[in-house]
N, C-alpha and C positions, 0 to 999 in steps of 0.2 A: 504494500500500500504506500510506503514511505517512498518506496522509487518510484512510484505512477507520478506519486505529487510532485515529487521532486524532476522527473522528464515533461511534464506537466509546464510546472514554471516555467522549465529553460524553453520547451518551443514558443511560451509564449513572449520570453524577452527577446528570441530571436526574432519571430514577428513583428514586434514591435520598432527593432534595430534595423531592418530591413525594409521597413513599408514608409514612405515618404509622410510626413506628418499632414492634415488635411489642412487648404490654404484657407484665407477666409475667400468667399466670391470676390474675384474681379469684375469691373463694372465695364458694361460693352457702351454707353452710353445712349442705350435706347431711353424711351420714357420712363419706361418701369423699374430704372437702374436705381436700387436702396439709393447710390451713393450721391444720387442730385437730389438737392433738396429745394423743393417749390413750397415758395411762401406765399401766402394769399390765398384766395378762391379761385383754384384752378380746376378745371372738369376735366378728371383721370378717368371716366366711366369709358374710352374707347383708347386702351391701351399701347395703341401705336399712335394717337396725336392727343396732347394735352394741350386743353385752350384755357386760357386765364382770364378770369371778369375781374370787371372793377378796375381802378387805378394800382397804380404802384405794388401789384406782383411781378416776383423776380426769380431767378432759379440759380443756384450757387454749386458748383461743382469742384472737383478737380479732377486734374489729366495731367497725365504722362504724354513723356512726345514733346516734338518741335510745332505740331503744329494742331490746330481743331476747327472743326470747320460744323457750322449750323445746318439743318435738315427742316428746309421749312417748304409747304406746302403749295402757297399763291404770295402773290405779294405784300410785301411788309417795311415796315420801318421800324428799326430798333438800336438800342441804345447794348452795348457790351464793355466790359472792363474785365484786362487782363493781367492778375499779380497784383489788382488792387489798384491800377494803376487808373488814368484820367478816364472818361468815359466816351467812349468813342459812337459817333451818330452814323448810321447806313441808313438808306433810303432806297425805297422801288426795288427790294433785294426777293427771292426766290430761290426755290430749289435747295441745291447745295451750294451756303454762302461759307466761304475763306474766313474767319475770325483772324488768319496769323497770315496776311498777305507777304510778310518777312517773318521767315521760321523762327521761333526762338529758341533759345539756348537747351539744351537737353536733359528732360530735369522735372521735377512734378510741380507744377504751376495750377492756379485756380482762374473759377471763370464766373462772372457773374452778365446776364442778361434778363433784361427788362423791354417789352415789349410797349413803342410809343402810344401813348393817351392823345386824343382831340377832343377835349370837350366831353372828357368820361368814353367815350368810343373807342375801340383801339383802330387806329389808321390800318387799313389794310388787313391781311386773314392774318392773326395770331393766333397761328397751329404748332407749338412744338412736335415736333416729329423724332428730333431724336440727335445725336452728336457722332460726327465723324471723325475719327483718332486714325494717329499715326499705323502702321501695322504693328502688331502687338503691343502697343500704345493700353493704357487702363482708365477708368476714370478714379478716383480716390473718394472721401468722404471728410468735407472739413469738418470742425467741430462749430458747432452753431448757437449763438447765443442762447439763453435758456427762458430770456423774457422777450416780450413780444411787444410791439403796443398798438393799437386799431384807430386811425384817425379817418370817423364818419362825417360826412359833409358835401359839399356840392365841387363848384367850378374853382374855388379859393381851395379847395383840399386837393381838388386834382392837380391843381398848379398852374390854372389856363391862364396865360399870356406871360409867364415863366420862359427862361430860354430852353430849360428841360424838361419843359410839363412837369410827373409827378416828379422827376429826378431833384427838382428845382424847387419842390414845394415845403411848406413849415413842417410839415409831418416825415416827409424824408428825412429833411436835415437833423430833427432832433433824433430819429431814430439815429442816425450814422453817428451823429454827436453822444448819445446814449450807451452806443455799441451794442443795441437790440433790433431783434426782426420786427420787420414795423410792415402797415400795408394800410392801404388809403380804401376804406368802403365808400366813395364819394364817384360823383357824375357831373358832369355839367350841364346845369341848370335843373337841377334836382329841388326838389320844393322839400320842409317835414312831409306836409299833408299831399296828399295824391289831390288833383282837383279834375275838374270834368272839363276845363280846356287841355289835359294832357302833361300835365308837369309830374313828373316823375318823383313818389313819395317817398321819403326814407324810411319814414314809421309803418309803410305794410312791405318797402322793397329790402329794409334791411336783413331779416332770416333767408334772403333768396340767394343761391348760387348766380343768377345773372340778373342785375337790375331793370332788365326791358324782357321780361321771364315770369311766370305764376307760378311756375314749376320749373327744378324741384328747388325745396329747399335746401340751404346750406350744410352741414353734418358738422355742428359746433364740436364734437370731439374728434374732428381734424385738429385742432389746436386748442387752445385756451387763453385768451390775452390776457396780460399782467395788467394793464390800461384800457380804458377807452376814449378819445377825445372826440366828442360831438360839437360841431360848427353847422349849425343850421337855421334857416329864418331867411337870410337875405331875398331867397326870391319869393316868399311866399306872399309877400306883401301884392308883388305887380299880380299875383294869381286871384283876388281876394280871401285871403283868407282870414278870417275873422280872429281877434283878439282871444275870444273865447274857446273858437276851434284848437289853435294852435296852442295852448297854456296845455287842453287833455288832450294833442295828441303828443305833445313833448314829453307829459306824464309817462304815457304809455309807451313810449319808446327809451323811457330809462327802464321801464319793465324789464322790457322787451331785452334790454342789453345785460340785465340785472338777472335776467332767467336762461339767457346764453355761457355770462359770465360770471359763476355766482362769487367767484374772490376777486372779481376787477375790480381795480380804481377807475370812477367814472368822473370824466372834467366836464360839464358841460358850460361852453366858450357863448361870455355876451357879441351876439355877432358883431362886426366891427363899422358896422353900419347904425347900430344900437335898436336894429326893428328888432323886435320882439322881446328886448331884454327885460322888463320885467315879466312878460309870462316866462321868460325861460328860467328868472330865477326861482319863482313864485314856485314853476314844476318840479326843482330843485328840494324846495322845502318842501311841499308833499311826501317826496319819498324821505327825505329827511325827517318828516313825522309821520310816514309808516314803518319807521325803524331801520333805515337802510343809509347807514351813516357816510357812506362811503361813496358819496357821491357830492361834488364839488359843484357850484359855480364860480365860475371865475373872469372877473371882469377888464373890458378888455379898453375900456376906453383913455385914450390917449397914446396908444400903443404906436400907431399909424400918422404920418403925415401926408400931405401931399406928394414929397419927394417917394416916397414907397407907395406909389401907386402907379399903374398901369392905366388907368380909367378911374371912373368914381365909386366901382365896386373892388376891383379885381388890384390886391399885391402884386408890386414887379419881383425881381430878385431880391432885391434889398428890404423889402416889404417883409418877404418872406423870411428872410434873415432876423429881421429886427423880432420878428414874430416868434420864433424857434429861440432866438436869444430870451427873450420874456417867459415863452413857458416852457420850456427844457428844465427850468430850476423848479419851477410847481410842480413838474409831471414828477422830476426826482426825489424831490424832498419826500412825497404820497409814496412813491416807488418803495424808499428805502424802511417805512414805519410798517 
């Protein structure tokens, strides 16, 4: 019996000495690759193209190889950065586009792409398809922050008339400023309230995977935000909507965020126009006396001059700067207690 166990062991440390140890999966760079990671609402339901709603989602990789080249579908315009480096614009691009028109050095390098916003729309078909690598080239898996923060709002959140749309907007910057995955649920010219000339509502389109969509809804345990920053109101004024409409439907859409995200911190922002800012503080204190403490207004007047404007609604760059300077230290302070 003592020799069975004893030849026993040894075949199986000789198995063991002999059999190459198992690797973790290398990534081909399709869709479905663990190692790319998609922030935001993107629709994975048809596994060889990933389409992304809403503003400011993005997709974060890494790859082996000198070179990587995009797998997109029809036409598009998008924004890429390589190593971290500046953000580079392509326009009217297709098929299989070049990301590394000059090969780079040999060696595991990361990649981040974001597909261009107009106005909440994405210019062009934004179909991820999938990444083209060197021959035996891999993709890798960075490590990715661990909080998140969600900045819901209209044509000011998307970033319209920015020189990088979302790239360029207050809710990008503080995310990068932050060092958190961040993602804009905002449209342009998005109303709270839905109205019967057609403005697009936050408070019934925000559980939605596509804002211009009834179906399906979002799958809130795709993520979980650490934050919420609601910027809403400026258009609903031209839409009529009534003082009294908007005070319960801004209630309800702290619900509504409050029942997606039951540990977020939620900011909601006096719009910078100052329409609606007492219903939206008034809505604030509602939940704040139905025992939901953790929810903020925060007031934004004086923030903006003329020089930070683009028009008489719409932040320029600097607009936007001045904005993410202001509340970056709010979002933090809530962040860290």
């Amino acid at each position: 019996m003592r020799t069975r166990l004893l030849l026993s062991t040894l075949i199986v440390a000789l198995v063991m000495a002999i059999t190459p140890r198992a690797e973790a999966a290398r990534g081909d760079g399709s869709p479905t690759d663990a190692n790319i990671s998609f922030t935001g609402r993107w629709d994975t339901s048809v596994s060889t193209a990933y389409v992304p709603f809403w503003a400011g989602t993005y997709l974060t990789t890494g790859f082996t190889g000198r070179t990587v080249k995009l797998s997109q579908r029809n036409t598009i315009d998008l924004y890429y950065s390589i190593d971290g480096g500046a953000w580079v614009y392509i326009q009217n691009v297709r098929g299989t586009v070049n990301l590394t028109p000059t090969p780079l050095a040999t060696g595991n390098h990361t990649l981040r792409v974001s597909y261009r916003v107009v106005a909440g729309s994405y210019h062009g078909d934004a179909v991820f398809q999938g990444l083209v690598l060197d021959p035996g080239a891999t993709t890798y898996a960075t490590a990715a922050p661990p909080k998140l923060i969600e900045f819901v709002g209209d044509s000011i959140t998307v970033g319209t008339t920015t020189s990088k749309n979302a790239l360029t907007a207050y809710g990008w910057l503080i995310g990068e400023r932050l060092g958190v995955r961040h993602t804009q649920i905002a449209q342009g010219g998005a109303c709270l309230v839905a109205t019967a000339d057609g403005c697009v509502g936050l408070e019934a389109s925000f559980p939605k995977l596509n804002p211009n969509a009834g179906t399906p809804n979002w799958d809130f345990s795709r993520y979980q935000a650490n934050a919420v920053v609601i910027n809403l109101g400026t258009n609903d004024v031209g839409h009529g909507v009534s003082t009294t409409t908007f005070q319960a439907s801004y209630t309800h859409l702290l619900q509504e965020v409050r029942a997606a995200y039951p540990a977020a911190v939620i900011f909601a922002l006096e719009t910078f126009t100052r329409r609606y800012a007492a219903q939206t503080r008034t809505a604030v204190t509602a939940r704040n006396s139905a025992g939901d403490a953790n929810v903020y207004y925060v007031p934004t007047e004086g923030w903006l001059t003329s020089a930070n404007m683009s028009d008489n609604v719409h932040p320029n760059d600097s607009g936007h700067t001045v904005i993410a300077d202001r509340l970056a230290p709010i979002i933090t302070a809530r962040l860290s207690t």
